[in-house]
C-alpha positions in Angstrom: -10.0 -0.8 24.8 -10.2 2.7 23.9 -8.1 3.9 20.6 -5.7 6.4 20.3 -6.7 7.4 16.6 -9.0 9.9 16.6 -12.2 8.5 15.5 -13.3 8.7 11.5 -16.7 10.1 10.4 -19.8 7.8 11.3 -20.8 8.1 7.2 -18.2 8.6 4.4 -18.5 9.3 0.4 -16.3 10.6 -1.5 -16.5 11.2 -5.3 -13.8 12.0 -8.0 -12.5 10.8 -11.4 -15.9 9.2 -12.2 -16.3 7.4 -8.8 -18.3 7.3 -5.5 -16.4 5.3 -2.8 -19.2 4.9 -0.4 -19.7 3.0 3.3 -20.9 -0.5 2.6 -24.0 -1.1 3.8 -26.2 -4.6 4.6 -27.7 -4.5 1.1 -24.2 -4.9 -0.1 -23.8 -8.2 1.8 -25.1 -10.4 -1.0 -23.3 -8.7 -3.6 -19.9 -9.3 -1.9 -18.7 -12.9 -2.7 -18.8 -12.1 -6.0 -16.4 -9.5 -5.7 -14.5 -11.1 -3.3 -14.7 -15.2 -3.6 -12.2 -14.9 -6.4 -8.0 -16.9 -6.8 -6.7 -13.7 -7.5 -8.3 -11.8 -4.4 -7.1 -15.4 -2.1 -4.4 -15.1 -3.6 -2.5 -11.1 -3.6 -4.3 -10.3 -0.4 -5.8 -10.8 3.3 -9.2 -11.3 2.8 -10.7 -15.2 3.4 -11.1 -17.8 1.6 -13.7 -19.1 0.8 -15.4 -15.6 0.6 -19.2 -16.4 1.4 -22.1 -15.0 2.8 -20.7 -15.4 6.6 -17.3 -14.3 5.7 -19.4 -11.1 4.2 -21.2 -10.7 7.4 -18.1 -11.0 9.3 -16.3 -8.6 7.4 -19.0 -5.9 7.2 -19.1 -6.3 11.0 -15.4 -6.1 11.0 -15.4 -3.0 9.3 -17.6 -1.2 11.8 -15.7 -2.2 14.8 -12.2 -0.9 13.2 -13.9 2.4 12.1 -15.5 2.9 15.8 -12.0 1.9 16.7 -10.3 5.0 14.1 -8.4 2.7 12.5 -9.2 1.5 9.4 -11.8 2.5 6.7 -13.2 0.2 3.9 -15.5 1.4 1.4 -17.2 0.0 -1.6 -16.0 1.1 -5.0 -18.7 2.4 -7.6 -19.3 4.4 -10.4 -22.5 5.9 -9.0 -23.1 5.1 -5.5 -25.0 2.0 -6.1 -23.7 -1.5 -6.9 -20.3 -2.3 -5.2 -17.4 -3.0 -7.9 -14.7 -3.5 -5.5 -13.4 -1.9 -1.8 -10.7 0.5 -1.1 -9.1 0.3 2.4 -7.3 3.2 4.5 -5.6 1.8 7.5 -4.2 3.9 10.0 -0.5 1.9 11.5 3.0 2.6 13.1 4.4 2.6 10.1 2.1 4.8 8.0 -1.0 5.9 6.6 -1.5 2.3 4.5 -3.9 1.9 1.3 -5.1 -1.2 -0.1 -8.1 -2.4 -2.6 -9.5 -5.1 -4.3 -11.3 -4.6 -7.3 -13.6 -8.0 -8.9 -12.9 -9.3 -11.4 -16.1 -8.2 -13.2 -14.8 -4.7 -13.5 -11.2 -5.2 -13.7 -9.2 -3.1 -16.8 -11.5 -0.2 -16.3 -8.7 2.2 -13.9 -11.0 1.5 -10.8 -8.3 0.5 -8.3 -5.9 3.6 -9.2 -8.9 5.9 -9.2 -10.1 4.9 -6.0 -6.6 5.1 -4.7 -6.0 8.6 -5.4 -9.1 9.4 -4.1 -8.3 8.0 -0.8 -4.9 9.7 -1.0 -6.6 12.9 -1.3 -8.8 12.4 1.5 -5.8 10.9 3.7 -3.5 14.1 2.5 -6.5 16.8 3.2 -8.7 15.2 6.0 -6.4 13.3 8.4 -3.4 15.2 7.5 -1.6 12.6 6.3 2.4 13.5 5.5 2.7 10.0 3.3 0.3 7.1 2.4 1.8 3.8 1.6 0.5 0.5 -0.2 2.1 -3.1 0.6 2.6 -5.4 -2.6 4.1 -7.9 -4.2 6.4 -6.9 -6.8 5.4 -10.2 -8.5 1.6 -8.4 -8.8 1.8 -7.0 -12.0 -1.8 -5.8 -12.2 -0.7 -3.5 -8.0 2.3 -2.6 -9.4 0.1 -1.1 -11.9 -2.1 0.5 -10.0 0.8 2.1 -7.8 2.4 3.8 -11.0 -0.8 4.8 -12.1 -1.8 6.3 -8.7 1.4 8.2 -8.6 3.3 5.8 -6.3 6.6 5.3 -6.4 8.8 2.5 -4.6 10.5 3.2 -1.4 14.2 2.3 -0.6 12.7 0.2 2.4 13.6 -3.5 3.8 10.7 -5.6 2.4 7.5 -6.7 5.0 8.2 -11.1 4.8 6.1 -13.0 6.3 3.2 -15.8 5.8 -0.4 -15.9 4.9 -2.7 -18.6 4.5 0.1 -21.0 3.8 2.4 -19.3 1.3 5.4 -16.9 2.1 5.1 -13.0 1.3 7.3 -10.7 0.3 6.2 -7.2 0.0 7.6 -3.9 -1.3 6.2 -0.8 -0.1 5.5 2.0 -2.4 4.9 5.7 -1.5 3.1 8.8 -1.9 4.0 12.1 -0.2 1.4 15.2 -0.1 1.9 17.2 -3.2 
């Protein structure tokens, strides 16, 4: 299947605010269930659960194939281009440039998720020429919400995304950012 994205960059790190959101890489693998085998994590968003060492390998290798694709980027949150504290998605789709994170809950409270969003806004806004970039939430996710205001997000005057996932009905707002 050949995309009609144009492709991302093979490597990407970006830095600002105190942060390096960096490609994950296979040394990464062991360090991801504890970011990511968490209730809150199965809970707000997409990513499996259980979240083990397969479902690492699976989504590392998932990762590639959307980035060959030029759809989607995830990269590891950190502080200094080491040890992963959480991931920060970009996903190209029809209805907009689309942002989304995860942060574990070892290093939740510290601004991480709203850092690494504007970052990624900034790269969307300056690199792929992005007009808008969007995240998806629940308005009942106090901690997004949070991260939306803080990352200079406001909330659209859109019908809400419904839908199901792993057994429980959604409801999700979506909140914008234009290019300054």
């Amino acid at each position: 299947m050949t995309s009609t994205n144009p492709s991302f960059p093979e490597r990407i790190e970006l830095k600002g605010e105190g942060l390096v959101l960096r490609d994950w890489t296979e040394a990464d693998l062991a360090a991801m269930p504890g970011l990511f085998d968490h209730p809150d994590i199965a809970y707000w968003t997409p990513i499996v659960s259980p979240f083990d060492a397969a479902a690492a390998r699976a989504r590392l290798d998932r990762d590639r194939k959307l980035r060959a694709e030029g759809t989607t980027i995830l990269l590891a949150i950190t502080v200094d281009g080491g040890a992963p504290l959480g991931e920060v998605m970009l996903r190209r789709a029809p209805e907009g440039t689309e942002i989304g994170y995860a942060v574990g809950p070892a290093h939740r409270g510290r601004g991480l998720a709203a850092r690494a969003v504007r970052i990624m806004s900034a790269y969307a806004f300056e690199q792929l020429g992005a007009e808008q970039v969007i995240l998806e939430l629940e308005a009942e996710n106090a901690a997004s919400v949070a991260v939306a205001t803080k990352a200079g997000f406001r909330l659209l005057d859109v019908p809400l995304i419904t839908g199901e996932e792993k057994g429980r009905p959604y409801s999700l707002q979506t909140w914008g950012r234009t290019r300054s």
